[in-house]
N, C-alpha and C positions, 0 to 999 in steps of 0.2 A: 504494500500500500504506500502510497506516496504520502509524504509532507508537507508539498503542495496543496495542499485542501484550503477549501474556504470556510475563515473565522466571520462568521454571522455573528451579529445581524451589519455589520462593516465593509462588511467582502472584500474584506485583504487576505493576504494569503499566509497560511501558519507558515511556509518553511523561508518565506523571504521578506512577509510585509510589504508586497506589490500588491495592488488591484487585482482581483482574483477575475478571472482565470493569469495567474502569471506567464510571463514568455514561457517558463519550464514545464506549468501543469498544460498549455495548449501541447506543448511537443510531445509529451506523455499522451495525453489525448487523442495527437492526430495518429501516433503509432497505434494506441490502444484500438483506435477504431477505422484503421488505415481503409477495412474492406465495409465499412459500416457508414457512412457518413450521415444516411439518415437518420442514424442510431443515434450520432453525434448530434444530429440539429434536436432531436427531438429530447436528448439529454441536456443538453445547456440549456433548451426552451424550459423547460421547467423549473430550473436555476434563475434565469431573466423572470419570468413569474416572481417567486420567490424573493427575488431582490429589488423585485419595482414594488413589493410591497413592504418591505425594508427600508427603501428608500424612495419614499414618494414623490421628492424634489427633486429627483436626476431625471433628465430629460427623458423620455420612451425612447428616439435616436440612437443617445449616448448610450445607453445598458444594449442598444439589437447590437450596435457597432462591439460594444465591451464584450458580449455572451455568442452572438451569432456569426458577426461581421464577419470575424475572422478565417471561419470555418470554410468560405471560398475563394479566400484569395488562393492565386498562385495556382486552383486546381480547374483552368477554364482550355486544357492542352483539347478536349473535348465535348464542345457544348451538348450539354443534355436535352435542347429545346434547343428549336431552330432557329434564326434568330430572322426575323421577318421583313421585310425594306421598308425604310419607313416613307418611300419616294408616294408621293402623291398622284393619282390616276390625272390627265388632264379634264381641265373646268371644262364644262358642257358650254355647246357655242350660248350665245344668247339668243333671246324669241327671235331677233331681226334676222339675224346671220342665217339662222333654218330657213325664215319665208325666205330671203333671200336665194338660198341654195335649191329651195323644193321646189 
């Protein structure tokens, strides 16, 4: 078991006194759960719960970025969702342009 863990209701970390999750307990983490990731979102999700009600003046932003955020950087080598164009279809002519045309 690590010593990394989070000292509640605070959410520092017993083995360094960083912001929990620490640089060390994510690296534990991302190994722990190298083939799991949803395992990962849906375990820290319940941690961000827990600590927005701990802490009800930290931004909702601040704690996804602090608990979630982290959890996809760097692992985007293969989008899981397509990523869609956000190009615009062209504007329909106007009423004149058509009588015009037809």
């Amino acid at each position: 078991m690590t010593t990394h863990g989070p000292v509640m209701p605070i959410w520092s970390c017993g083995g360094c006194d960083l912001p929990w999750p620490c640089p060390t307990r994510k690296r534990e983490l991302r190994a722990e759960y190298a083939d799991a990731p949803v395992s990962l979102a849906l375990y820290l999700g319940s941690y961000l719960v827990q600590a927005a009600e701990d802490m009800p003046w930290t931004p909702a932003g601040v704690l996804h970025c602090r608990f979630l955020g982290w959890t996809r950087r760097g692992e985007r080598s293969t989008p899981a969702v397509q990523q869609w164009s956000t190009a615009t279809a062209p504007a329909e002519p106007d009423r004149e342009a058509r009588q015009q045309a037809g």
